[in-house]
C-alpha positions as CSV (number, residue, x, y, z in Angstrom):
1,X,124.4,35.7,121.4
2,X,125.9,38.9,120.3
3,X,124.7,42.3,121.7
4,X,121.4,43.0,119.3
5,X,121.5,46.6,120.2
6,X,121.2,48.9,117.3
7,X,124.2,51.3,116.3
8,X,124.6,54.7,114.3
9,X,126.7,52.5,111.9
10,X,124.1,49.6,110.9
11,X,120.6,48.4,110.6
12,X,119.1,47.1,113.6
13,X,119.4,43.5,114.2
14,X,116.4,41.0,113.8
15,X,115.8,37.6,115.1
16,X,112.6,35.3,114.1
17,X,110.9,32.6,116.2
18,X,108.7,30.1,113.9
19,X,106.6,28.1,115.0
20,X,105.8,24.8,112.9
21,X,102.8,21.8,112.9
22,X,103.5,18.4,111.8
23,X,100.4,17.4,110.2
24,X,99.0,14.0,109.1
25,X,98.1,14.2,105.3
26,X,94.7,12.4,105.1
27,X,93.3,14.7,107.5
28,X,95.3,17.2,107.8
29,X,95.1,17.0,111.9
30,X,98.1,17.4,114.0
31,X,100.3,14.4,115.0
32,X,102.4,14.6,118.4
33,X,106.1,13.6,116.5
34,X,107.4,16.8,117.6
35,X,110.0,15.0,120.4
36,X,111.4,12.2,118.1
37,X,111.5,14.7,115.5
38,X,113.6,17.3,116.9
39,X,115.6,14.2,118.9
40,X,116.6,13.3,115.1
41,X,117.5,16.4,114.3
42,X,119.8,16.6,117.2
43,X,121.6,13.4,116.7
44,X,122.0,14.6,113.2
45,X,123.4,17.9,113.9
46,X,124.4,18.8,117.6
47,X,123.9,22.7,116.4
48,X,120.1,22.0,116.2
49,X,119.3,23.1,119.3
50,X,118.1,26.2,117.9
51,X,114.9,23.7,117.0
52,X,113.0,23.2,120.4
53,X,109.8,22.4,122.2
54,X,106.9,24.3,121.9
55,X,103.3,24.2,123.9
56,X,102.1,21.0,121.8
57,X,103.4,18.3,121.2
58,X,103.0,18.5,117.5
59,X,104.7,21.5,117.3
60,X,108.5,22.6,116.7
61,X,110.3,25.9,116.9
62,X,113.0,27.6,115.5
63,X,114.8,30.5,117.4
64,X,117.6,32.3,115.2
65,X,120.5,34.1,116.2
66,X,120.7,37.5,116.2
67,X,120.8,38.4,112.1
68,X,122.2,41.5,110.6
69,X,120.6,41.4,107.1
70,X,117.9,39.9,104.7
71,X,120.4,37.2,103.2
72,X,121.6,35.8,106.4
73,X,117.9,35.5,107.6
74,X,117.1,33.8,104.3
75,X,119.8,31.6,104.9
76,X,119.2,30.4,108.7
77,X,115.0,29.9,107.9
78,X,115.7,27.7,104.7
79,X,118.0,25.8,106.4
80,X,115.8,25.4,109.4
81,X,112.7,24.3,107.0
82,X,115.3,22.3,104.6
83,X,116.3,20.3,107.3
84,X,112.8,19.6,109.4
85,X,111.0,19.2,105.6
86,X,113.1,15.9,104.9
87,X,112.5,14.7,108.7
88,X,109.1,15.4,108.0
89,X,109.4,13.9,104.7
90,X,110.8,10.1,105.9
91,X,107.5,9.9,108.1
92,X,105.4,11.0,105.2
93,X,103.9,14.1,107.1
94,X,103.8,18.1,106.2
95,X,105.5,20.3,108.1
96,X,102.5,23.3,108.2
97,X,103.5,26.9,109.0
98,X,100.3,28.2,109.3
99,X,98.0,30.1,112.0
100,X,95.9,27.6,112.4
101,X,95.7,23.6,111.4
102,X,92.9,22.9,109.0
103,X,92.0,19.5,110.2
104,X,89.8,18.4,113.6
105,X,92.4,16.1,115.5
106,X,93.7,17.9,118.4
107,X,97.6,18.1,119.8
108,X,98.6,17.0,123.2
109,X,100.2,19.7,125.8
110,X,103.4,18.5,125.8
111,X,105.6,17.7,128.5
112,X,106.8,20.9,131.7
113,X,105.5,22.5,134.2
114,X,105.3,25.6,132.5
115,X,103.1,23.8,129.9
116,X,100.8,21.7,132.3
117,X,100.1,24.8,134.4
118,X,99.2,26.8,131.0
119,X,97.0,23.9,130.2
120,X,95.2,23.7,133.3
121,X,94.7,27.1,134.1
122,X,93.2,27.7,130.3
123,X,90.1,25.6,131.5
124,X,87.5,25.0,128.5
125,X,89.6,27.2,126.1
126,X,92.9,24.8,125.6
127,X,90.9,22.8,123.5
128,X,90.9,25.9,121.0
129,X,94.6,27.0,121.7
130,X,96.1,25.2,118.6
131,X,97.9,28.3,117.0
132,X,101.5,28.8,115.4
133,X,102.8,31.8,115.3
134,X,106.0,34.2,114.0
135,X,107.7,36.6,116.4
136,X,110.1,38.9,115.2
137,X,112.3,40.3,117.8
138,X,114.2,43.8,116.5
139,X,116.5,45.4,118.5
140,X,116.3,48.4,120.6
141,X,118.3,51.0,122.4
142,X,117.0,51.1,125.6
143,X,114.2,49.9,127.1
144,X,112.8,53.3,126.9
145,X,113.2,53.7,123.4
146,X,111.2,50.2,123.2
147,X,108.1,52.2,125.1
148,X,108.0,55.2,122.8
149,X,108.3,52.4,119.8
150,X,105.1,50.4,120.9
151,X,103.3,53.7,121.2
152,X,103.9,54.6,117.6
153,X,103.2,50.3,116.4
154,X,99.9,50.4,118.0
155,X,97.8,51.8,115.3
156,X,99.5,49.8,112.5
157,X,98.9,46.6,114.1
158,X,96.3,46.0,112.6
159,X,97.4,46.5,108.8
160,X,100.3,44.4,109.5
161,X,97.9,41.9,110.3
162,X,95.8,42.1,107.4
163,X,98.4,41.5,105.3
164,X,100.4,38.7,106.9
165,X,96.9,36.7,108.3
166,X,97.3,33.0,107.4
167,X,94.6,31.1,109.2
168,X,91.4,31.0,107.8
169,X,90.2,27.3,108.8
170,X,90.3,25.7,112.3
171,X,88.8,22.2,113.4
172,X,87.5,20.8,109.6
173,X,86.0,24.1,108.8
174,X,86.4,27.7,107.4
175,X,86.4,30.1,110.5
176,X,85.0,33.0,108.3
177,X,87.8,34.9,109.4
178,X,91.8,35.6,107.8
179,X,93.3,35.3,111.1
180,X,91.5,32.6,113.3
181,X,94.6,32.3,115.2
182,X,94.1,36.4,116.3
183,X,90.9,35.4,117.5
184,X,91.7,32.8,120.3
185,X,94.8,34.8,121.4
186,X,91.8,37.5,122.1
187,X,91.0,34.9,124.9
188,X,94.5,35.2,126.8
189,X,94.3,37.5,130.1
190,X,96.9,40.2,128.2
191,X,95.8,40.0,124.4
192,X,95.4,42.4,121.3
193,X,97.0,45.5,121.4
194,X,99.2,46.7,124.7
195,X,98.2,49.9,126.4
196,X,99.7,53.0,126.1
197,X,102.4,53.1,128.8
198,X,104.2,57.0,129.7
199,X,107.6,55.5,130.0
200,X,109.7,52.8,130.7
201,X,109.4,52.9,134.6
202,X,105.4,52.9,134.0
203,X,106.0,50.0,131.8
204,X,107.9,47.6,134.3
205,X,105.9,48.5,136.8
206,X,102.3,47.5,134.9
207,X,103.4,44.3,134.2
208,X,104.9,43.8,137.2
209,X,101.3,44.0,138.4
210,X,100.2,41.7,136.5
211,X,102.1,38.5,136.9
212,X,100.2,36.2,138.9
213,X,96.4,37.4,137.6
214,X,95.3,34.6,134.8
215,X,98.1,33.1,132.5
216,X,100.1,35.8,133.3
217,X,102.6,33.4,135.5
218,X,105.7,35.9,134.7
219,X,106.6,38.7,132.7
220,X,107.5,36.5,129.8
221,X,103.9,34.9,129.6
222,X,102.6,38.2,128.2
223,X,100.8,37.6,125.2
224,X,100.4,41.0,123.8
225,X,100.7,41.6,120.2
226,X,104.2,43.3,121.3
227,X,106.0,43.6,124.1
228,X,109.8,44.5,125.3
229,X,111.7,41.3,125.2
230,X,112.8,40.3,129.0
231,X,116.1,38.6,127.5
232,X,117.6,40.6,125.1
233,X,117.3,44.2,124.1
234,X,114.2,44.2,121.9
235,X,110.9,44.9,121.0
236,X,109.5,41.7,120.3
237,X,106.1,41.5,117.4
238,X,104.3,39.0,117.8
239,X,101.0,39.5,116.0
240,X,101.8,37.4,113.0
241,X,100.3,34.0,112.1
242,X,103.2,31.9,111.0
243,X,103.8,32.3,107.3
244,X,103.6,29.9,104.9
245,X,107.0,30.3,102.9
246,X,110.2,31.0,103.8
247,X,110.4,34.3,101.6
248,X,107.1,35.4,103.6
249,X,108.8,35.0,107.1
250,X,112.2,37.1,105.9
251,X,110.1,40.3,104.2
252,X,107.7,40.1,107.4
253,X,110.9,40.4,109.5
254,X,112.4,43.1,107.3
255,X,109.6,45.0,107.3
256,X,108.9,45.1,110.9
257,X,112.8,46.2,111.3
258,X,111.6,48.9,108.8
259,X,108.7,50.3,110.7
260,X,110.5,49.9,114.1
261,X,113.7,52.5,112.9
262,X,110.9,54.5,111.6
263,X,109.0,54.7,114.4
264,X,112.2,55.5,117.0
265,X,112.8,58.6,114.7
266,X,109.5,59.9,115.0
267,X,108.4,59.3,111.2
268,X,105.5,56.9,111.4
269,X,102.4,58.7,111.3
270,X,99.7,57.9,113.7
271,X,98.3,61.1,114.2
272,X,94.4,60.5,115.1
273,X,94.2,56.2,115.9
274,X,97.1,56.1,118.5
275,X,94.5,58.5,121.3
276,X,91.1,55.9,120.6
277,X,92.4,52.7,122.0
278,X,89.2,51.6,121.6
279,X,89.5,52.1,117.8
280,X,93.2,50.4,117.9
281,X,91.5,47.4,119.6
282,X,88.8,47.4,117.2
283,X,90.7,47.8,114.0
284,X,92.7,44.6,114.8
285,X,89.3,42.7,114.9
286,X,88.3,44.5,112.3
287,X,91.8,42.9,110.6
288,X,91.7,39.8,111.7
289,X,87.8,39.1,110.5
290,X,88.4,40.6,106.9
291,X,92.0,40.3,106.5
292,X,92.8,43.0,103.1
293,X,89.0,41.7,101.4
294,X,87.4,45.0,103.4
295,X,88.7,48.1,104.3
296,X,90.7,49.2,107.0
297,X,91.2,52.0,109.7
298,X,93.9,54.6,108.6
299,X,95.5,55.5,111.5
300,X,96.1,59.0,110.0
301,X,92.3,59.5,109.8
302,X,90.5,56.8,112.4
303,X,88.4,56.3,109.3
304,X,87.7,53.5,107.0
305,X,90.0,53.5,104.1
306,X,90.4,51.2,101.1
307,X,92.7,48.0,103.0
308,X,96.0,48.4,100.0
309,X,95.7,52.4,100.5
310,X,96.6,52.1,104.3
311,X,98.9,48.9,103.2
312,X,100.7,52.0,100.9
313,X,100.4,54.3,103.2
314,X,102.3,52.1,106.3
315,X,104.9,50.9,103.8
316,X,105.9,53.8,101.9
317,X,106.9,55.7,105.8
318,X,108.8,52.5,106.3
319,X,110.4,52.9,102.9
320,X,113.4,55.0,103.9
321,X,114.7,52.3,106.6
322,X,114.2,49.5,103.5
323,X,116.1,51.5,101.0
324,X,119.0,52.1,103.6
325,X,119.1,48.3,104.9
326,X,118.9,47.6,101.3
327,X,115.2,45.2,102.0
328,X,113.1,47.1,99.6
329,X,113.4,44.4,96.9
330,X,112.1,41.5,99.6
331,X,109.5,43.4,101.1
332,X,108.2,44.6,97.7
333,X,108.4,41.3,96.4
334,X,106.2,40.2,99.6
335,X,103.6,43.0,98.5
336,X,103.6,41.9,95.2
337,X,102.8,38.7,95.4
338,X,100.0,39.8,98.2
339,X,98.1,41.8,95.5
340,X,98.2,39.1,92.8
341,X,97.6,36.1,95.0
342,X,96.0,37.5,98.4
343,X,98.0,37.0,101.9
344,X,98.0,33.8,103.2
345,X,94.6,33.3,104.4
346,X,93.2,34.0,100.7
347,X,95.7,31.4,99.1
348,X,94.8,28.7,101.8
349,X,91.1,28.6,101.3
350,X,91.8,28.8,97.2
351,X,93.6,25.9,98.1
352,X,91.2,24.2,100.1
353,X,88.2,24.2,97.5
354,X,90.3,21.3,95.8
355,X,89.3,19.7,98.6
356,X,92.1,18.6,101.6
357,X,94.5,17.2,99.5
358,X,95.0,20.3,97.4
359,X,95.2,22.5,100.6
360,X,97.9,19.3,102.1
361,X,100.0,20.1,98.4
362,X,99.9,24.2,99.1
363,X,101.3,23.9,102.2
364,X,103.9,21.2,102.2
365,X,105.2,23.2,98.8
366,X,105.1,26.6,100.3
367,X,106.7,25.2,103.4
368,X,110.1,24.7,101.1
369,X,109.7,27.4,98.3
């Protein structure tokens, strides 16, 4: 991998993790194909080891290199979904990128140590721990940059979520909520929103604290909305539900760049939220319940504001950084289709009340537009 680090001469570079559930189409339950699939895969294309393993066994993901704009991160996601869709395809099952699986059949942990000590040390709540997400790695300075970032992110979490939420069902039945998937992460022994660290020395040395307590097995097991990437240079989001299209997963991406080079200058306002971390914490519920059908905290005000006012708001600081990486026309794109057809969350249970099959339809056609 090439040096992600950002330079006075270019955007920053991005990188995407998705993560993907083969799903039976009767029931929409997930089937544990992922090994053969990705074996396939790999005797097809020796290059597709950028598809691996993930905590289930009917689950794939697919790491990118390090990309420099929106068209190459078009290009590598649509190939990665172009190529699992037909593998999916020839055993007549839908490749899901979704929060959440809509259907009762559980997955199976699949094979590691890593995994099996996860699994065990979860206890009653791996039954629940059936979530896909997207992380979108965007690349930093310095690790100390990365701290002053997160402090700025924190109180926008929360309208990121809204907009991006995509997993309104879990186990047969609607959840009640946009983002089920942010719901059972609130489990994990780090969750939600990180704390407020002073500095990159206070940041290495909190989590160093931490490894060993609960799931925490090693600083790469945090599960924080974001953290500073232990392998590369980056801040790494990972708040997202997995997104439905490929078009959704790129503007996500672009826009996180967006707010990220926004943020390092100093531009993203934040003024009253970022001191209640109580309110930061409680916004992100607040998010993940309602999604953009409710309001949502301003982090200018700490109030309750109209949800598309503090979607404005968020977007239109991160403007600047889309105009100059040229992303405005994706990530506007993404909003527009938002306003007319509701995040992903909205369009999934519009889905559903056709009944299954209509929901199975949605998302194996999303999964390729």
């Amino acid at each position: 991998m090439i040096d992600p680090r950002p330079t006075q001469a270019s955007p920053r570079t991005i990188g995407v993790e998705e993560e993907v559930i083969l799903l039976e189409p009767d029931t929409l339950s997930p089937i544990d194909v992922a090994d053969e699939v990705i074996g396939e895969l790999v005797d097809l294309d020796a290059s597709a080891s950028w598809i691996t393993h993930e905590f289930l066994r009917a689950q794939l993901e697919f790491s990118s290199p390090v990309l420099a704009d929106g068209d190459a991160a078009e290009r590598v996601v649509r190939a990665f979904r172009d190529v699992l869709s037909q593998a999916a395809a020839r055993r007549s099952l839908i490749p899901a990128s979704v929060g959440t699986a809509h259907g009762r059949g559980a997955s199976s942990t699949a094979e590691g140590d890593r995994y099996l000590r996860f699994d065990t040390e979860l206890g009653a709540i791996r039954p629940d721990h059936q979530i896909q997400g997207l992380h979108v790695h965007v690349a930093i300075a310095s690790r100390e940059e990365g701290v002053a970032i997160m402090r700025a992110l924190r109180p926008w979490l929360a309208p990121l979520l809204a907009l991006t939420a995509n997993s309104p069902s879990f186990a047969g039945a609607d959840t009640g909520f946009a983002s089920w998937r942010t719901m059972i992460g609130r489990r994990f022994t780090t969750a939600s929103a990180p704390p407020i660290f002073a500095d990159a020395e206070d940041y290495e040395r909190r989590i160093l604290a931490l490894v060993g307590v609960g799931t925490t097995f090693d600083t790469a097991s945090l599960a924080w909305m974001m953290r500073l990437a232990e392998r590369w240079p980056t801040i790494e989001l990972r708040l997202f539900d997995a997104q439905l299209s490929a078009g959704e997963t790129v503007a996500t991406a672009l826009l996180s760049r967006a707010l990220v080079e926004v943020a390092a200058a100093g531009g993203l306002p934040h003024a009253e939220a970022a001191a209640q971390p109580e309110l930061v914490d409680a916004a992100i519920w607040h998010a993940a319940r309602h999604g953009l059908d409710d309001g949502l905290v301003d982090p200018t005000t700490a109030r309750l504001a109209p949800a598309w006012e503090v979607i404005d708001r968020m977007v239109e600081a991160a403007r600047p950084a889309l105009r100059a990486a040229e992303d405005e026309q994706r990530v506007d794109a993404l909003l527009a289709r938002v306003r007319t057809e509701g995040n992903g969350a909205t369009r999934q249970r519009a889905a559903l009340s056709g009944g299954d099959a209509a929901l199975g339809r949605m998302l194996r056609e999303s999964f390729i537009a």
